[in-house]
N, C-alpha and C positions, 0 to 999 in steps of 0.2 A: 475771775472764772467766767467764760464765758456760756450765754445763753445755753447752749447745748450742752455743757459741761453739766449743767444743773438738773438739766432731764435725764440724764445718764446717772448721775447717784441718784435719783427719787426713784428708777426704775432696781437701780442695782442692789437685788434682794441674794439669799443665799437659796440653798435647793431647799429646805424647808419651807423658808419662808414659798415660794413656788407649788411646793403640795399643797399650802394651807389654803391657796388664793386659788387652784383649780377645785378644790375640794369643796369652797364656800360655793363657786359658779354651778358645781354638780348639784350639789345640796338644793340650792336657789331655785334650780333648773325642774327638781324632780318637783321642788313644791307648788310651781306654779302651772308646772302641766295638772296636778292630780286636782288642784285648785280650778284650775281651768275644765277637767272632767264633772265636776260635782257642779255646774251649770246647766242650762236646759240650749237646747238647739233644736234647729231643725234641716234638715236634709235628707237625701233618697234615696236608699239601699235597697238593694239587692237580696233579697230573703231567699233560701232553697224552700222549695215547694214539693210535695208529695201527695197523690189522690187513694182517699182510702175507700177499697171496691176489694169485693170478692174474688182476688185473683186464682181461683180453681177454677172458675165458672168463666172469667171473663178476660179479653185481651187484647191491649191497645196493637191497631192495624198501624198508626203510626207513632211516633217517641212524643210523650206525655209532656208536656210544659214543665222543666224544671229548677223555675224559678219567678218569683214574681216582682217586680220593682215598685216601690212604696215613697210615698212623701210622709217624712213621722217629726213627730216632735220628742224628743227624750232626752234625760239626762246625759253629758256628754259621754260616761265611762260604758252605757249601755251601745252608745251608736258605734261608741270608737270597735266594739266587743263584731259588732256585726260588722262593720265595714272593714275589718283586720283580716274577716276571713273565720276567727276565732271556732271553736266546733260548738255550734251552737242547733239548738231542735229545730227541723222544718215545720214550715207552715201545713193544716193538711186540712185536703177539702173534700169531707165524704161523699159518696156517691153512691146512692141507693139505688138506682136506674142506670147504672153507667151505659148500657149501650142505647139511652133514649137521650142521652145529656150530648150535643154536637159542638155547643159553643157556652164560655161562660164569659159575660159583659163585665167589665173591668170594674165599674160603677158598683155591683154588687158584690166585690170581692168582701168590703169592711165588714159584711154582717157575719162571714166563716171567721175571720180571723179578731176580731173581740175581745173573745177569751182567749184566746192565743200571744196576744199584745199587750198583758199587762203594765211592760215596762212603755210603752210605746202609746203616742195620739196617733193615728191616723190623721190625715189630712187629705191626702187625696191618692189616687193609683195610678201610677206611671202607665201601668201595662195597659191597654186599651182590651184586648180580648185572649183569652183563653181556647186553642182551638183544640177540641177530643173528637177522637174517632175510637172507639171502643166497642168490640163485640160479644158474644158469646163464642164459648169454646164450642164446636163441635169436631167428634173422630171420626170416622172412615177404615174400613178394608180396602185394600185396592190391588187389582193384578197388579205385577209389573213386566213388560217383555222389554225386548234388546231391538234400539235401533239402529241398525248399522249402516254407516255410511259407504259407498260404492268405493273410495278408497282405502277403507280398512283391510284388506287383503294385499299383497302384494302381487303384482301380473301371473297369469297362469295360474294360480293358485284357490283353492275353493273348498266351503267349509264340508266335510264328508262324513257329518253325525248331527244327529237330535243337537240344537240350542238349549244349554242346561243351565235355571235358572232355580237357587236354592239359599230362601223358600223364597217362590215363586206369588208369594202377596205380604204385605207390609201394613200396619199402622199409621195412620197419617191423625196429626191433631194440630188444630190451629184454629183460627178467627173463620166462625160460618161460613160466612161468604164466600171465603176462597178455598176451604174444603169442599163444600160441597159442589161448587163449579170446575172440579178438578176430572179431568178425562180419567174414566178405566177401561182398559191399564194405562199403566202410567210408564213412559218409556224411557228405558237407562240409555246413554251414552258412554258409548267406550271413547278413549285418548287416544290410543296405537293405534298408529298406522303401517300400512307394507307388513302384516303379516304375514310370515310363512311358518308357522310351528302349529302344534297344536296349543290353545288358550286354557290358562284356570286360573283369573283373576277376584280378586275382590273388584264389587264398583259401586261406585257411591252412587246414591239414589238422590238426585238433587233438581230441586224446582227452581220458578222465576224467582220468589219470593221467600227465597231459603230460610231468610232468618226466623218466620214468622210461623214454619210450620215445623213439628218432631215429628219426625222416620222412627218408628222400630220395628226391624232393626233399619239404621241406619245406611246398611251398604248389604249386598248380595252378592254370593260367588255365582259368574257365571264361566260356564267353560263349554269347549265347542272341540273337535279336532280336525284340524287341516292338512290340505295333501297337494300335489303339484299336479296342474292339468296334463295331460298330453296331448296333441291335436291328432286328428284320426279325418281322412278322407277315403269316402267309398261309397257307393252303389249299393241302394236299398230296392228291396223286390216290392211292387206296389197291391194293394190287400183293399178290394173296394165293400163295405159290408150296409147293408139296409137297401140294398137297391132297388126301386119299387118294380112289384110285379110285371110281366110283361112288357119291362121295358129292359130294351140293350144301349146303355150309355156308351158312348165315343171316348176313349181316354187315349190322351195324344201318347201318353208313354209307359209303359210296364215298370221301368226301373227310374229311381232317381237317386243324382247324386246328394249326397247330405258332407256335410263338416261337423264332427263334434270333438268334445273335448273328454276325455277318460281322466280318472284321478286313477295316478299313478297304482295304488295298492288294488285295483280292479282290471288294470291292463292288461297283467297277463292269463286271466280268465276270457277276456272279453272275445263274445266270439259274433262275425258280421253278419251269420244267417240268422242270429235270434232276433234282430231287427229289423223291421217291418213299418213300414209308413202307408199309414190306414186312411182312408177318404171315409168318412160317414154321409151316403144319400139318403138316410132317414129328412122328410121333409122338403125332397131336394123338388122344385117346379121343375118339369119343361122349358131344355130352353137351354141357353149359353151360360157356361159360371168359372168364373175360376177361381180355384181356391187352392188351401196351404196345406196337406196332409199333415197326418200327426203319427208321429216315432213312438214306438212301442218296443218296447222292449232294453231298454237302455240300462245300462249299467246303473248299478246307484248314483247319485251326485252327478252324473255327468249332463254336460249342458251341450245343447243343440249351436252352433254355431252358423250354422246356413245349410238351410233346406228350399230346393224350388218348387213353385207351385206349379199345379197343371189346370189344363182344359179339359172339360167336362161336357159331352151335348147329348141331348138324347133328340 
């Protein structure tokens, strides 16, 4: 029988014999890790951390440290328990003063956590610093109006009603400092663009630092209604009023032409003699001036598009 022949029966077992021999290895296996846990070590976990403060009164301006890294000494089954992940209680470091506490020195973590660490030596602190910024809550009223951007309409078109803002002031609550350096009012932003319809949206009311401040309510209807220009060229009769005593000013022209824009549902009332483009010489010196009359009489909504100015002398 040769060499190899001899290794081949000392291995050739049947499948029992096979369950017996993995079953001894499992067995063996379990006993020398839990053997191995019931020893002491040392190494540096990662503990979840939590700061305990008046949170109605008070609130972190930025995300609280949540977790703190430790050199321990302990039994193996306690470390293996932390470093597994395991659901085990945070460490927690009150705060009597939170919005006077900026930073807390690594060096001084050991005396919060003590009684916290029964199973555990401390040895020393990974984490070098602790950094908090924590304020007081303060709330606020605040207008809120609409700003709208010069593209939100779409061409010829223009809003032809009161801006309706409903309710037209809000709640605001967050960290001091940046409530109370908040402008009033406080201005919404609309999305759409190239409007032509009339508006009744919801719109959210929302800041630089969203997360940190509550809206209530959170959003406001605003609604407006729009209408399509139409352009209008013609010849205005000129109306000079406050002209000072005993004097006759030079006005180079009687009439002027003007360009305006009509919204549609006003057009066919609109009539050209009710307009009037008025010079006011209250205040006016002696002497040469030229200035830009002002339209009187205008449809609602409707917008000036070019008016020329004139010469004035006395």
């Amino acid at each position: 029988m040769s060499f190899f022949d001899s290794i081949l029966n000392i291995l050739r077992f049947n499948k029992k014999n096979w369950r017996a021999v993995v079953l001894c290895i499992f067995t063996a296996t379990v006993f020398w890790f839990f053997n191995a846990l019931n020893k002491s070590y040392s190494t540096t976990v990662s503990f979840p951390l939590v700061f305990d403060y008046d949170e109605e009164r008070f609130i972190p301006v930025i995300p609280l440290p949540n977790s703190v890294r430790l050199n321990v000494s302990g039994i193996g089954w306690n470390l293996f328990r932390r470093s597994a992940g395991l659901k085990v209680p945070p460490l927690v470091i009150p705060l009597e003063r939170p919005a006077e506490v900026k930073k807390i020195v690594g060096s001084t973590l050991p005396a919060f956590f003590a009684n916290q660490l029964a199973d555990f030596q401390i040895n020393f602190v990974m984490t070098d610093t602790l950094l908090l910024a924590i304020e007081p809550i303060a709330k606020r009223r605040v207008k809120v109006t609409i700003d709208l951007p010069p593209t939100f309409l779409k061409d010829n078109y223009t809003i032809v009603s009161p801006i309706r803002i409903a309710p037209d002031s809000i709640s605001i609550e967050g960290p001091v400092k940046l409530i109370t350096g908040l402008s009033d009012p406080v201005y919404l932003k609309i999305s759409q663009r190239d409007i032509d319809e009339n508006f009744n949206e919801a719109v959210e009311v929302k800041f630089l630092n969203d997360g940190l401040i509550k809206r209530a309510p959170p959003t406001v209807d605003v609604s407006f209604d729009v209408d399509k220009l139409i352009g209008v060229t013609d010849s205005v009769s000129l109306k000079v009023i406050n002209a000072p005593r005993q004097s006759w000013p030079f006005i180079e022209r009687k009439k002027l032409l003007c360009q305006i824009a009509i919204p549609q549902r006003a057009y066919e009332s609109y009539n050209p003699d009710s307009i009037k483009a008025v010079v006011d010489l209250k205040d006016f010196v002696k002497g040469e001036r030229k200035v830009l009359p002002q339209l009187i009489g205008l449809p609602p909504f409707a917008e000036v598009l070019r008016l020329d100015s004139i010469v004035i002398k006395f």
